[in-house]
C-alpha positions as CSV (number, residue, x, y, z in Angstrom):
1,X,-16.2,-3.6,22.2
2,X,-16.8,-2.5,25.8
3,X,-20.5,-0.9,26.3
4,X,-18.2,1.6,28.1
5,X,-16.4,2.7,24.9
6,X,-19.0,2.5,22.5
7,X,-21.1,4.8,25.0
8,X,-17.9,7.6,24.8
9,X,-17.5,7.0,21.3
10,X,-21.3,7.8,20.8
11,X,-20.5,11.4,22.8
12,X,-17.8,11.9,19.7
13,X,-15.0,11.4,22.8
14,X,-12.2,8.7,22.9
15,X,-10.0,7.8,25.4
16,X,-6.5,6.8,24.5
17,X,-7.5,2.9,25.3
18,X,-10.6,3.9,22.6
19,X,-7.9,5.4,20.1
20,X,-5.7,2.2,20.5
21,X,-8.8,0.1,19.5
22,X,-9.9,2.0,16.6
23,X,-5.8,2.3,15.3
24,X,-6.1,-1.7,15.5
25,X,-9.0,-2.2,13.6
26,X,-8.0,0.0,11.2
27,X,-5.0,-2.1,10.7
28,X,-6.6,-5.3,10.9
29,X,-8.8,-4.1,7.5
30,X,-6.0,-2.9,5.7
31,X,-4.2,-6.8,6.2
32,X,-7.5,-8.4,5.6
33,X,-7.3,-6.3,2.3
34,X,-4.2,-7.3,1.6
35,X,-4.5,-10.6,2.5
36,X,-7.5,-11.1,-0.4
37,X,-5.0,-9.3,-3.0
38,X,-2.8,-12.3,-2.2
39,X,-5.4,-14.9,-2.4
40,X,-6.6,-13.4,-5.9
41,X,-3.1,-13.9,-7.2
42,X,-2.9,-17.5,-5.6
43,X,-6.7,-19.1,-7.1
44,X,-5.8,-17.7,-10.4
45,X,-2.5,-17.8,-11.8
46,X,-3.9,-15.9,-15.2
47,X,-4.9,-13.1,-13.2
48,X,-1.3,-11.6,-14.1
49,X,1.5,-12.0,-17.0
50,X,4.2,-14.0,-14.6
51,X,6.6,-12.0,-14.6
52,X,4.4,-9.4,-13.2
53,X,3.3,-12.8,-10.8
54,X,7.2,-12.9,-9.7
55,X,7.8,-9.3,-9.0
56,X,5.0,-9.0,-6.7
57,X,6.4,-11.9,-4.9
58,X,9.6,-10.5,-4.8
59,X,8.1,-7.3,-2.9
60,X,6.3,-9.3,-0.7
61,X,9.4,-11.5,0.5
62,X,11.1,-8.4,0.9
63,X,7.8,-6.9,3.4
64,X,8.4,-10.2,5.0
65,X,12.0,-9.6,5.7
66,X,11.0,-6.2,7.1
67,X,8.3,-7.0,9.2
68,X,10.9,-9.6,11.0
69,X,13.1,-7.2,11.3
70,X,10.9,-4.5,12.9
71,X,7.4,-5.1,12.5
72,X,6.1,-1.0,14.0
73,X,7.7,0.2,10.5
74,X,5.7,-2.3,8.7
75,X,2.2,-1.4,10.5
76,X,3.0,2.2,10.0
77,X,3.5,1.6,6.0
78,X,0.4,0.0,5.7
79,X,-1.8,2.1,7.7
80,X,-0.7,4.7,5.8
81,X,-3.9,6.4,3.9
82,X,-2.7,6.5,0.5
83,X,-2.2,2.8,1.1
84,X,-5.6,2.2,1.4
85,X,-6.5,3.4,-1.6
86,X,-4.3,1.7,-3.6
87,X,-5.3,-1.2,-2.1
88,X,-8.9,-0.5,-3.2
89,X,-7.8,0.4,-7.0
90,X,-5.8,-3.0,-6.8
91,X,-8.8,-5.1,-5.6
92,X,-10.9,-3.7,-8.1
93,X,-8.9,-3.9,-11.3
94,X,-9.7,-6.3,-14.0
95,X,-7.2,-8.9,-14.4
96,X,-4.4,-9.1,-16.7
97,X,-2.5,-5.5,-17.7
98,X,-4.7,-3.4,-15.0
99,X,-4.1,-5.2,-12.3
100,X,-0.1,-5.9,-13.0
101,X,-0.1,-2.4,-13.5
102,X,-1.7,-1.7,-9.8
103,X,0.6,-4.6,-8.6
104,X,3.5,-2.6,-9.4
105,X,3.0,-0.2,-6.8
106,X,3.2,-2.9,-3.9
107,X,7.0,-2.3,-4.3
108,X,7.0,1.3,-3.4
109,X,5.0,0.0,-0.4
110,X,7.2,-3.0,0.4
111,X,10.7,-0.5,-0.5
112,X,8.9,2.0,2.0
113,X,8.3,-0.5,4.8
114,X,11.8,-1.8,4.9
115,X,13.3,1.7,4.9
116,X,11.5,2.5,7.8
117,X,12.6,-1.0,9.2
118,X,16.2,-0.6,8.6
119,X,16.6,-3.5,7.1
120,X,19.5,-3.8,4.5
121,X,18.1,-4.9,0.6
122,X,18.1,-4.0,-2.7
123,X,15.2,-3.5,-5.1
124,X,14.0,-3.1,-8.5
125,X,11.3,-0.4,-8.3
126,X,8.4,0.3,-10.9
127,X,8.4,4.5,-11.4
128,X,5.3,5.3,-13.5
129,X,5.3,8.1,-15.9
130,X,9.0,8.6,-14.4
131,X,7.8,8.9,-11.2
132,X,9.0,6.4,-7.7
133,X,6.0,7.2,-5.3
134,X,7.3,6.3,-1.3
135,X,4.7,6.1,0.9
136,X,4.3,8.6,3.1
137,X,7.8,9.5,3.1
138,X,8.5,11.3,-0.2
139,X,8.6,11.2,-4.7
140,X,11.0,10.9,-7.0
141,X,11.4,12.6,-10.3
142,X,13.8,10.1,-12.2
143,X,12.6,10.3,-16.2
144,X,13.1,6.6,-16.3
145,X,10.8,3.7,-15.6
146,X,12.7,2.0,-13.3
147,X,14.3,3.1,-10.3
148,X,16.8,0.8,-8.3
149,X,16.8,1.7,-4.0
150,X,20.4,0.3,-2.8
151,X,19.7,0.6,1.5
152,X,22.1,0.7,3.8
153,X,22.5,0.5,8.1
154,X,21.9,4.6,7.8
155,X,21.7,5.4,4.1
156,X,19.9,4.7,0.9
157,X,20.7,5.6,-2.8
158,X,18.1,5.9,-5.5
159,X,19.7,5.7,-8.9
160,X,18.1,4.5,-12.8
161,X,19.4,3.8,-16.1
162,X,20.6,7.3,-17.6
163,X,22.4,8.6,-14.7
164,X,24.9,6.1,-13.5
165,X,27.4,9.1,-13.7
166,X,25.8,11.2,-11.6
167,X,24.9,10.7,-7.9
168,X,21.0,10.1,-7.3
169,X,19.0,11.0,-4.0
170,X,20.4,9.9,-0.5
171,X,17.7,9.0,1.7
172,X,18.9,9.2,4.9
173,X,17.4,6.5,7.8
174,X,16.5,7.7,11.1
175,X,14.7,6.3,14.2
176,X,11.1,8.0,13.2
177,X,11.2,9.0,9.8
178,X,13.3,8.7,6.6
179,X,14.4,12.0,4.7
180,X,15.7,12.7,1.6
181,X,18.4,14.9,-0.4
182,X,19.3,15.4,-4.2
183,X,18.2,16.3,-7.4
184,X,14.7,15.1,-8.4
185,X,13.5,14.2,-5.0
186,X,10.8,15.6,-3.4
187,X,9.8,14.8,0.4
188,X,6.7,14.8,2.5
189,X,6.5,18.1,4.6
190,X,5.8,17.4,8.5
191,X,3.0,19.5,9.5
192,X,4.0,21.3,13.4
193,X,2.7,19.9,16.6
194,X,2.0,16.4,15.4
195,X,2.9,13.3,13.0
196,X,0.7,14.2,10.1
197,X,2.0,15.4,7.1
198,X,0.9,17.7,4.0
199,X,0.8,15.1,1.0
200,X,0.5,17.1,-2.2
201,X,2.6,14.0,-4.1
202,X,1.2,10.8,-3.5
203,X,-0.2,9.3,-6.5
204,X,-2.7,7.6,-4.7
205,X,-3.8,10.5,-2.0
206,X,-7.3,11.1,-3.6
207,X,-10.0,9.2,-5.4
208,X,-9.8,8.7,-9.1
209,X,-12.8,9.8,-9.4
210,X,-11.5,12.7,-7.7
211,X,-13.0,14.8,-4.3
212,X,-16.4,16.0,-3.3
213,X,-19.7,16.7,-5.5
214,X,-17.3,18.9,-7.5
215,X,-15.1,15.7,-8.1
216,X,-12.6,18.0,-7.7
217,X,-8.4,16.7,-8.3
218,X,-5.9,17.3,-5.4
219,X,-3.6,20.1,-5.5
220,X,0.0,18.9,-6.9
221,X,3.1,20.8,-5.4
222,X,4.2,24.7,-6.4
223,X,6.7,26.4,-5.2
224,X,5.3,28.0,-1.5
225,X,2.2,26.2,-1.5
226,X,2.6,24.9,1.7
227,X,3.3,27.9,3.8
228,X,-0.5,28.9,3.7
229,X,-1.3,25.4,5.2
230,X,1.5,25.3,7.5
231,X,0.2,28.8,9.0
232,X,-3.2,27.8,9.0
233,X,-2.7,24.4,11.0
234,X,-0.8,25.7,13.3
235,X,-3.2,28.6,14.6
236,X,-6.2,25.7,14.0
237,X,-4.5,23.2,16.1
238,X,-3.3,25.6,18.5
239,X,-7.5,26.5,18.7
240,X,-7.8,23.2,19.2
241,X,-5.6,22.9,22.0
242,X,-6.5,25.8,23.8
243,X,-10.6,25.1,23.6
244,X,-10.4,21.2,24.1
245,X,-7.1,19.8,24.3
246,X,-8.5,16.0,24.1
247,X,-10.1,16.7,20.7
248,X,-7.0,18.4,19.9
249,X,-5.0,14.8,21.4
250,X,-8.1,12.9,19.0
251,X,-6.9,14.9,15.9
252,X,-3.5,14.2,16.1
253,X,-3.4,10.3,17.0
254,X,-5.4,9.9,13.9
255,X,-4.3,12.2,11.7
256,X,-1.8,11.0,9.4
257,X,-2.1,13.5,6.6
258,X,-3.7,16.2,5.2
259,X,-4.1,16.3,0.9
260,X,-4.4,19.7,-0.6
261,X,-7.7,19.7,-2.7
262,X,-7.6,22.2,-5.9
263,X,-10.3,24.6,-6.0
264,X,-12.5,25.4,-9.6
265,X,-10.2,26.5,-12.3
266,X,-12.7,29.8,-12.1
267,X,-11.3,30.4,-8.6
268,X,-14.6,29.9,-7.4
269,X,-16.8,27.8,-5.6
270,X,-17.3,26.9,-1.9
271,X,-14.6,25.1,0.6
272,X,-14.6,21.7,0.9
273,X,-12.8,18.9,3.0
274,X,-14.0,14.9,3.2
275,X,-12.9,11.9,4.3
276,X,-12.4,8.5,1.7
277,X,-13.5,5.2,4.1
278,X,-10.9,3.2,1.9
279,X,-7.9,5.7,3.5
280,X,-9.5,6.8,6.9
281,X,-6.5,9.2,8.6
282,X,-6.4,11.8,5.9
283,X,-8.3,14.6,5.2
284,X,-8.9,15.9,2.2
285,X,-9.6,19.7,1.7
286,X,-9.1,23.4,-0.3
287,X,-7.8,25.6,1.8
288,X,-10.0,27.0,4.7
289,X,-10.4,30.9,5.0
290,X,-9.3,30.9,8.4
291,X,-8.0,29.2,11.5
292,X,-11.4,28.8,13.2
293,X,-12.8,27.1,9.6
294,X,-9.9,24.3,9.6
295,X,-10.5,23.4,12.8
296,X,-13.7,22.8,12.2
297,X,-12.8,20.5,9.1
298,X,-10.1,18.7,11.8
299,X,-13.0,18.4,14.1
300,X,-15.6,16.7,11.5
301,X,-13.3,15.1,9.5
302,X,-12.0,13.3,12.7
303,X,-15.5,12.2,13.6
304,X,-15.7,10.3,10.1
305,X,-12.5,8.6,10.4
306,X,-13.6,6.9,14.0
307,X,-17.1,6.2,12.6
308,X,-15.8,4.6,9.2
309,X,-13.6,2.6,11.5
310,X,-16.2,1.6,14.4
311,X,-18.8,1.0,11.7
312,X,-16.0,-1.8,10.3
313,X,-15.5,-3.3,14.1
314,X,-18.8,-3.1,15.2
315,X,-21.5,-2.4,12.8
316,X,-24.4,0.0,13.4
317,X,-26.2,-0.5,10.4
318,X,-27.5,-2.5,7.9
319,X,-28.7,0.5,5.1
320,X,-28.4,0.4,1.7
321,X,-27.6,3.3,-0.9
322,X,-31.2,4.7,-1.5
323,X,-31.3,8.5,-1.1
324,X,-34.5,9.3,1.1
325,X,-34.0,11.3,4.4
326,X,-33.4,15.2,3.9
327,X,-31.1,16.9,6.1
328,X,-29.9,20.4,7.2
329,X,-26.7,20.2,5.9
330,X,-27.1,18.9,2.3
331,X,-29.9,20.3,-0.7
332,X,-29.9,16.2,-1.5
333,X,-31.7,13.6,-0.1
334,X,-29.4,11.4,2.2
335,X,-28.8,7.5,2.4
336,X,-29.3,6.2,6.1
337,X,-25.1,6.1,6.4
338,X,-25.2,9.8,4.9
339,X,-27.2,10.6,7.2
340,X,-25.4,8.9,10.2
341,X,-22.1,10.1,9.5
342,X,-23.4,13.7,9.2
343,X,-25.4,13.8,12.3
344,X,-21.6,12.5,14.1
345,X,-19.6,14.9,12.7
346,X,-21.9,18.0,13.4
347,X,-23.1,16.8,17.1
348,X,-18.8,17.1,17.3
349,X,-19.1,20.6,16.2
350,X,-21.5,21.4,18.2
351,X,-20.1,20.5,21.5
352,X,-17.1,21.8,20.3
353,X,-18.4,25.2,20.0
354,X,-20.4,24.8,23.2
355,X,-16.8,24.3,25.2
356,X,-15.3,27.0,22.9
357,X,-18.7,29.5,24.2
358,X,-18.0,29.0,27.7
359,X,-15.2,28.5,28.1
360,X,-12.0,31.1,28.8
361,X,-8.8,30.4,26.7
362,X,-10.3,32.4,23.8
363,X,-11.5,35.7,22.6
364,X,-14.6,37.3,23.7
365,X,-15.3,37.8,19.9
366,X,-14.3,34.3,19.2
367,X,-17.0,33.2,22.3
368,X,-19.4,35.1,20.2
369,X,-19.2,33.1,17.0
370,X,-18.6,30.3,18.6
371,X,-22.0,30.3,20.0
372,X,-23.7,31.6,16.7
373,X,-21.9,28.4,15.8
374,X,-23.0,25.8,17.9
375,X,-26.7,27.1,17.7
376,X,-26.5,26.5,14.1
377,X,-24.9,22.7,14.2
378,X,-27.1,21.8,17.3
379,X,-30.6,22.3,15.4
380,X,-29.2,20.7,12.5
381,X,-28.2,17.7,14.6
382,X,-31.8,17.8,16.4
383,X,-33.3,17.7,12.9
384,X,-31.7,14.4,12.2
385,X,-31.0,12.4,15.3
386,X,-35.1,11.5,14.9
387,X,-34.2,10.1,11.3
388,X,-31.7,7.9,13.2
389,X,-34.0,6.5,16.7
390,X,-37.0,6.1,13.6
391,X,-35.1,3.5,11.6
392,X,-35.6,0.1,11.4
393,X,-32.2,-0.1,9.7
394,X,-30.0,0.3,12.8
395,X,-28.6,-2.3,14.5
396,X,-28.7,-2.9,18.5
397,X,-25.3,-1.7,18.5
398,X,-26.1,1.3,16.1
399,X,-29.4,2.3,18.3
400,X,-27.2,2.3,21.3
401,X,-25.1,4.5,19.6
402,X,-27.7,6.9,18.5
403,X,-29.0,7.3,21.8
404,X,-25.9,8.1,23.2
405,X,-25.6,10.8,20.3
406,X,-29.3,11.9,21.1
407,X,-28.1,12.2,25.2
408,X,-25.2,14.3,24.2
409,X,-27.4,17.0,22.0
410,X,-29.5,16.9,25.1
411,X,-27.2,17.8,27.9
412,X,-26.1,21.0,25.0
413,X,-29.5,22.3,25.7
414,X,-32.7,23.5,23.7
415,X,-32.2,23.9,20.7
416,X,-35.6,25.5,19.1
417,X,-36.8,25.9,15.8
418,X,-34.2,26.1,12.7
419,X,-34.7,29.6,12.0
420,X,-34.4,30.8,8.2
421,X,-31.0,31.2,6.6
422,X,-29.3,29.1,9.8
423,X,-27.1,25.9,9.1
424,X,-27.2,25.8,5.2
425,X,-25.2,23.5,3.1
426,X,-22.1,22.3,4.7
427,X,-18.9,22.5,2.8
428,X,-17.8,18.9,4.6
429,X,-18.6,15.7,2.7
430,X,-19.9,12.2,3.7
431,X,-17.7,9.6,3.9
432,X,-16.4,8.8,-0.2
């Protein structure tokens, strides 16, 4: 990496040429991941019963044919977040009926891939519980547990044992995206302004283990549940915009989707949003109270994606998981990479604010908080940018990168003592 683009990266700021690198790395992870899926399949032929073995080679012929055909629509399947975390479940299974189990989902990935490629095939596709998850393009509610996807030059056709006499879904092929029509099937909604999308169906969109301290599940799909987000996001974005349109340009060449997060079944409890390093691109969150609080989760939840990237391509650390540095933002003690990842995403928020404070294109009352804002994230950042220039943990490229952090909180001016009641615990997660 350039000393040029690791210096802007440092500032939480990205060029388009930066954006293009990160996009590739990510990718280049996600097929090294895959790549080691294969390779644990090829040392050990016991790892799975072989008919499980032949299916998943099946699937993987049929990515191949896709991937000829138009290789974007492959790259865009596998970037996909959700992706990721299979991927991760996959690598970690125990062999024999867990991991043929995970295996089975590499044909909604492969089936997904070659839709978007508009290649013609047919395929034999593994619906769990009833259920055929698409990757980032939509669910089906068949009852049966096994789907068959006939595709076509413009069309496909979903159908299953048990309804032969009934016409299934139509998905219908376009040049960008692949829709869908007909009983059972459910499709991802686009969110306005941007490519990302509200994923409240994806099997895979969260952690097993589920989201935040909390370990909270993600929100499945009601009827009207997404208006709230839809109005939100659009008035966030639009903040975005209108304060700092290249943040605003950041957040939406990264941001694939955004997955609904549940709150307590009490109704209680405070908001939260984080990012999982196995599927940077989505952000995970309940639903903020208002326009000005999701942009602030699009703002640090951006910062962790490119630093969960970067720290992949160009590694600023060598820290283990011990829990010893206390910060502003969290009542527990931090690991070094805690702390590194929160220190980013607040120093983001921070200048943020500070353009959003002196700047024009919004409300004198929003000026107002906006600076009550940025005080508040700037000492927090000065608190733990020392923790960062103290360690012997970093590496050269991760000291370069602090100081570039530490010359940004600078040219935002003094920023005192932490005054009592200021910058409590954040609502924002590390890095899962």
């Amino acid at each position: 990496m350039a000393p040029d683009a690791l210096e802007r990266l440092a500032r939480t700021r990205a060029t388009d040429d930066d954006l293009a690198l990160l996009l590739h790395a990510l990718h280049s992870r996600r097929l090294v991941l895959l790549k080691s899926l294969l390779t644990r399949l090829e040392r050990d032929p016991r790892a799975v019963p072989a008919a499980a073995r032949e299916r998943f080679e099946a699937h993987w012929s049929l990515m191949e044919r896709a991937e000829a055909r138009y290789a974007p629509a492959v790259r865009d399947t596998l970037d996909y977040p959700s992706v990721g975390n299979w991927l991760a479940r996959a690598l970690a299974a125990p062999q024999g009926a867990p991991l043929a189990a995970e295996l089975e989902h590499f044909g909604s990935v492969a089936a997904a891939a070659a839709l978007r490629s508009g290649a013609a095939f047919t395929a034999e596709l593994a619906a769990p519980g009833g259920t055929l998850a698409l990757p980032g393009i939509g669910l089906l509610e068949a009852g049966a547990p096994v789907v068959r996807l006939t595709a076509r030059a413009r069309t496909a056709r979903l159908t299953w044992p048990g309804a032969e006499h009934r016409p299934g879904p139509v998905l219908l092929r376009g040049a960008r995206r692949v829709t869908g029509a007909g009983a059972g099937w459910h499709g991802l909604r686009r969110l306005p302004g941007g490519g990302a999308v509200l994923d409240d169906l994806d099997p895979y969109r969260a952690p097993a283990a589920g989201v935040g301290r909390a370990a909270l599940p993600p929100s499945g799909r009601t009827a009207g549940a997404g208006r709230p987000w839809t109005r939100r996001w659009r008035a966030a974005l639009g903040l975005l915009r209108a304060t700092d349109p290249q943040r605003a340009a950041e957040t939406t060449a990264l941001l694939r989707c955004l997955v609904p997060v549940a709150r307590p079944a009490d109704g209680g409890g405070a908001e939260v949003s984080a990012t999982v390093r196995a599927a940077p691109g989505a952000i995970l969150a309940t639903l903020p109270h208002t326009a000005a609080d999701l942009a602030e989760v699009l703002v640090h939840e951006t910062q962790h994606t490119k630093l969960a990237v970067l720290h992949d391509l160009v590694p600023l650390h060598d820290a283990g998981p011990a829990a010893v540095h206390r910060v502003a933002w969290r009542p527990d003690p931090r690991p070094l990479a805690g702390v590194f990842q929160g220190t980013y995403a607040h120093l983001a928020l921070a200048e943020f604010w500070d353009r959003a404070a002196n700047g024009t294109a919004v409300p004198g009352a929003v000026r107002e908080e906006a600076r009550a804002r940025r005080d508040s994230y700037r000492r927090q950042v000065a608190e733990a940018v020392p923790i960062l220039l103290e360690s012997s943990e970093l590496t050269p490229a991760g000291r370069e990168f602090a100081t570039g952090m530490e010359r940004l909180l600078l040219s935002l001016g003094r920023t005192g003592r932490m005054a009592s009641g200021v910058a409590g615990a954040s609502s924002c997660d590390d890095v899962q």
